[in-house]
N, C-alpha and C positions, 0 to 999 in steps of 0.2 A: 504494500500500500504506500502512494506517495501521497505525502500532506503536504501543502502549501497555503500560508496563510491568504484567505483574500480569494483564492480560488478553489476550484474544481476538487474533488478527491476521486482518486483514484484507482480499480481496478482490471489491471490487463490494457484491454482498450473500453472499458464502459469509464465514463467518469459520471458523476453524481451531485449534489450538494453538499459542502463541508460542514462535517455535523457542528455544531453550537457547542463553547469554549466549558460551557458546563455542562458538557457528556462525558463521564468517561468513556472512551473507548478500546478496541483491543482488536487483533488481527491475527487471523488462520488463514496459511496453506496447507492444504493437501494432496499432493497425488497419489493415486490409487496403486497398488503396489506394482501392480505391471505397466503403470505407466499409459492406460490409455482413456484415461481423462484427467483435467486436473481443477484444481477447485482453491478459491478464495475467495476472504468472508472479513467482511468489517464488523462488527458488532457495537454500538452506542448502546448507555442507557443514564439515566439523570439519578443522579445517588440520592437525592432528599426530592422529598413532597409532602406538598400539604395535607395535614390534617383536617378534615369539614366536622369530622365528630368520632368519637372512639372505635365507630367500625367502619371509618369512612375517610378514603386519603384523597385526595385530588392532585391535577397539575403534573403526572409522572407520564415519559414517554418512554420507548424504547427504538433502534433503529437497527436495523438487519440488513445489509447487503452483500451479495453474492454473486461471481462470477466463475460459470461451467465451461471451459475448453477442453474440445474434441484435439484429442491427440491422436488417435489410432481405430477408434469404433467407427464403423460404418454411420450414415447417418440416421435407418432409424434404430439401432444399438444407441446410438447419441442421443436419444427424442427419448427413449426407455430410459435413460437415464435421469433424461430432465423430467420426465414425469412422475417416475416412480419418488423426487427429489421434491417434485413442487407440491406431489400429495404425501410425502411421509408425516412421520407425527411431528416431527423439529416444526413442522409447519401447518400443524395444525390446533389453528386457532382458539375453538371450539374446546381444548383442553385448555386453555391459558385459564391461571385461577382469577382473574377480575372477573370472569366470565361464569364463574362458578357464584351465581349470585345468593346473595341475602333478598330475597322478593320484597322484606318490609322497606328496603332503601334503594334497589337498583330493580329495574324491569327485567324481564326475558327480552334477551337478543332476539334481532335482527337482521338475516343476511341477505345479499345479491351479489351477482356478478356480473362485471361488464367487461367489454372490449373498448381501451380507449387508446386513442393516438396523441402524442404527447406532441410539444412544438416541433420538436426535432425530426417529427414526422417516423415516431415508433411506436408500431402497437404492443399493449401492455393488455395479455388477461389480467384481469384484477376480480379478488374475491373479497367479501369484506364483512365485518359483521358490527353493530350497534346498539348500544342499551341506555336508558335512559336513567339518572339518578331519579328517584320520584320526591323525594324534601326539599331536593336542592333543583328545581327548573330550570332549566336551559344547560346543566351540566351533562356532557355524555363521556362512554369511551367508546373506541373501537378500535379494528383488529383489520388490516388492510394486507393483504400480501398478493403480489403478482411476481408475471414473467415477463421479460421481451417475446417478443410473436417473429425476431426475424429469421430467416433461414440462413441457416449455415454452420459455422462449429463453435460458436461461440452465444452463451446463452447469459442474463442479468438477471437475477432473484430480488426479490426487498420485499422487506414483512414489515411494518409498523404499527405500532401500540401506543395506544394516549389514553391517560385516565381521566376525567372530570374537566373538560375541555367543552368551551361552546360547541356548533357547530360549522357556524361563521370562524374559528380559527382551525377549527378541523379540519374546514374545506380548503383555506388560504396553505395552511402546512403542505395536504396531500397535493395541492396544484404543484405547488413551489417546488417538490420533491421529484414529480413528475417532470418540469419542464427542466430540471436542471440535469435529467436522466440523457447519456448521449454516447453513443456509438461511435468509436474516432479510426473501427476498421472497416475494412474494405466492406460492400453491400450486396 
């Protein structure tokens, strides 16, 4: 991972948004033992959050990025990879414990999924899921994770998580994160 104040971050050829100065973060590579794929992973999360009441935190995010290169697998060996990757549990939301709710203070989630094209002109499946605080009005979390949609041997992961967040800054974050998502190899 290259970091650079003021700009882009970096994996392989995807560059992204530079997580905020109060994330920690932390970085894995991995290649597979025989070497025919390889994998790299940023992971952000915000060490403190607010408390709204003794069973209730607000203000906490999380940031997940990940880039899959095809080294040696056929392409759809390469697609098996990324899917069996995009649905394993590392990435399945639906177990994240904010999501394991208290009904007296947070609602049953909400999912859908979209196909969106980002400025950079890259589609991104996106799956996502929503619940509402019910004491606290206008505060939600949710649980965002998509792929790039482009062909070839090189694939982008990102998972996101916000807890007690409006949805006007929900939506201003996931645009921002979107638009600053970008492909700098060949097409």
């Amino acid at each position: 991972m290259q970091k650079n104040k003021g700009e882009n971050s970096k994996l392989d050829n995807w560059t992204f948004a530079p997580p905020s100065t109060s994330l920690k973060c932390w970085s894995r590579n991995d290649k597979e033992k025989n070497k025919t794929y390889e994998y790299k992973q940023q992971t952000c999360n915000l060490l403190a959050n607010a408390y709204i009441s003794d069973k209730l935190s607000s203000g906490s995010y999380n940031l997940n990025f990940i880039s899959i290169n095809n080294l040696k697998r056929t392409k759809i060996q390469f697609y098996n990879v990324l899917e069996t990757s995009y649905n394993s549990t590392t990435y399945d939301f639906r177990e994240e414990s904010s999501f394991i709710t208290n009904k007296e203070v947070i609602s049953r989630y909400s999912c859908d999924n979209q196909i969106i094209v980002n400025q950079a002109m890259i589609p991104f499946k996106i799956n996502f899921c929503i619940n509402t605080y019910i004491k606290y009005t206008g505060l939600y979390n949710i649980m965002v994770k998509g792929i790039s949609l482009l062909k070839g041997d090189e694939a982008f992961f990102f998972a996101f998580s916000m807890q007690g967040f409006s949805k006007d800054n929900i939506e201003k974050f996931i645009r921002y994160q979107l638009d600053h998502m970008n492909f700098e190899g060949k097409r």
